[in-house]
C-alpha positions as CSV (number, residue, x, y, z in Angstrom):
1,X,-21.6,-52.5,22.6
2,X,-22.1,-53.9,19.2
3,X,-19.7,-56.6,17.6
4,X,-17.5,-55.0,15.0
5,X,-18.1,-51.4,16.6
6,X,-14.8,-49.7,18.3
7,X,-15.1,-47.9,21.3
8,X,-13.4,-43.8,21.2
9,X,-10.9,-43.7,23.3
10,X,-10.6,-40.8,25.2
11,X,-7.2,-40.0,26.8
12,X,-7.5,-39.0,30.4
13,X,-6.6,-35.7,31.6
14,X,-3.7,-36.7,34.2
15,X,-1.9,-37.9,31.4
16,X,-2.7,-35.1,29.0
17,X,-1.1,-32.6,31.8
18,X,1.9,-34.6,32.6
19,X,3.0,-34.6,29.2
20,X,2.3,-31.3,28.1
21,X,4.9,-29.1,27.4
22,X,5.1,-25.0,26.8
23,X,6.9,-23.8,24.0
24,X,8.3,-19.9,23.9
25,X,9.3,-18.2,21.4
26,X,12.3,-16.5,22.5
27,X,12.3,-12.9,22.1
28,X,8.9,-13.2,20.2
29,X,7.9,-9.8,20.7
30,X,10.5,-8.3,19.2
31,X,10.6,-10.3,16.1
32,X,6.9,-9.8,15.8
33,X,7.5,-5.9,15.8
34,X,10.2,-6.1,13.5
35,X,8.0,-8.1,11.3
36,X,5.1,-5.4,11.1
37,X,8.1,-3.0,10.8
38,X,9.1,-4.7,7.4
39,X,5.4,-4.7,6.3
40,X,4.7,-1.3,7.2
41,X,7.6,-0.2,5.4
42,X,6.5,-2.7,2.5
43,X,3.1,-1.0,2.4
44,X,1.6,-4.5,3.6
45,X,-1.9,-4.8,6.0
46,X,-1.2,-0.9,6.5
47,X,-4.7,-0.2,7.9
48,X,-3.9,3.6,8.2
49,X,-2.2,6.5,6.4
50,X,-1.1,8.8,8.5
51,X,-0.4,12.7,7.2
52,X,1.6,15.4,8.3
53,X,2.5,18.3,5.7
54,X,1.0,17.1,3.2
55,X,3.7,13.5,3.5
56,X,1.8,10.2,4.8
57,X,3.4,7.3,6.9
58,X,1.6,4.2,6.3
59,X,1.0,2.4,9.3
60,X,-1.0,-0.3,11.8
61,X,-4.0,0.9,13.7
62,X,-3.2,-1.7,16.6
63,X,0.4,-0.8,16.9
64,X,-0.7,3.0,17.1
65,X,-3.3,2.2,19.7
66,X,-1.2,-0.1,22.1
67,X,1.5,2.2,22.5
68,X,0.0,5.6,22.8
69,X,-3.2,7.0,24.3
70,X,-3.5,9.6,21.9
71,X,-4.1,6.9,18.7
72,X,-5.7,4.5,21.2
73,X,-8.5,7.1,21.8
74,X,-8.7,8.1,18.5
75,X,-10.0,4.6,17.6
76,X,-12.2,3.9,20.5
77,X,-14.2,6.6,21.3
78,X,-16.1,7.2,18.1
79,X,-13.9,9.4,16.7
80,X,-14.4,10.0,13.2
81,X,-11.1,9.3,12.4
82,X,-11.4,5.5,13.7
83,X,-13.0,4.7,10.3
84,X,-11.2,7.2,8.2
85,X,-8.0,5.7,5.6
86,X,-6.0,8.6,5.9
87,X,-6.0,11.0,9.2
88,X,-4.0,14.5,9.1
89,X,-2.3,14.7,12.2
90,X,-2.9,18.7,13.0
91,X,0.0,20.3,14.9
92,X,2.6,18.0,13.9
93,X,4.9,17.8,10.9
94,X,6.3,15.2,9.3
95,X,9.8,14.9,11.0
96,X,8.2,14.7,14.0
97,X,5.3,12.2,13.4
98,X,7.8,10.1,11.1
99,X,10.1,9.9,14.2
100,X,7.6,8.7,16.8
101,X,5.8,6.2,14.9
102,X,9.6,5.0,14.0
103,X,10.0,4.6,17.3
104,X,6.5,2.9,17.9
105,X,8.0,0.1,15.7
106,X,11.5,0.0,16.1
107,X,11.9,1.3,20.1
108,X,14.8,3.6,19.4
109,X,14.6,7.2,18.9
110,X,17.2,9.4,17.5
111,X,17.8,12.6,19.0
112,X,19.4,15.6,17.1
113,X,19.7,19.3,16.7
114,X,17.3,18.8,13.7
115,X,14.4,16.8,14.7
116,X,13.8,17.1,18.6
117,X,12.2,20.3,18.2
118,X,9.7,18.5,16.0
119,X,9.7,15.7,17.8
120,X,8.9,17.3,21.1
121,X,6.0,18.9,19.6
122,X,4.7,15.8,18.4
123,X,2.3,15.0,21.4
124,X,1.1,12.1,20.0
């Protein structure tokens, strides 16, 4: 080695492990859902509009696609609709398609005499 030159140290990877430590968030998935909750509602890094009688409902495409096969195909399989802003849900009206993705982001669904006949025929 050169005079006046340092050598890198390079720590060794024992130590490295038996220090290391794992952090968790607790109840991180729930916060992160509320979070895109409050943006969706906001109108924030909506990636999709959503319309049902002529009403839309902004929302996420990677929510929609992680919790329901119906949205996750949609965007996967060539689908027009995978590149489209807004998609019209046919068959489905805005109670009911307001109520499920509610539920896709906030995992409670509210049942009454005035929505679960949308609801149910919301097969989304």
């Amino acid at each position: 080695m050169m005079e006046g030159t340092r050598q890198a140290r390079i720590p060794h990877p024992d130590k490295i492990c038996e220090s290391s430590k794992v952090y968790k968030w607790a109840d991180d998935s729930t916060l992160v859902l509320q979070s895109l909750n409050e943006q969706r509602h906001r109108g924030l890094f909506c990636d999709i509009v959503l319309v049902a009688d002529e009403q839309r409902i902004p929302a996420h495409r990677n929510i929609l696609a992680v919790c329901s096969d119906y949205f996750n195909s949609m965007f996967t399989i060539g689908m027009r609709e995978a590149y489209q802003k807004e998609v019209e849900i046919f068959g489905a009206s805005y109670v009911g398609l307001k109520a499920v993705v509610d539920f896709l982001y906030g995992c409670e669904l509210s049942l009454d005499g005035s929505n679960v006949d949308y609801i149910l025929k919301c097969r989304i």
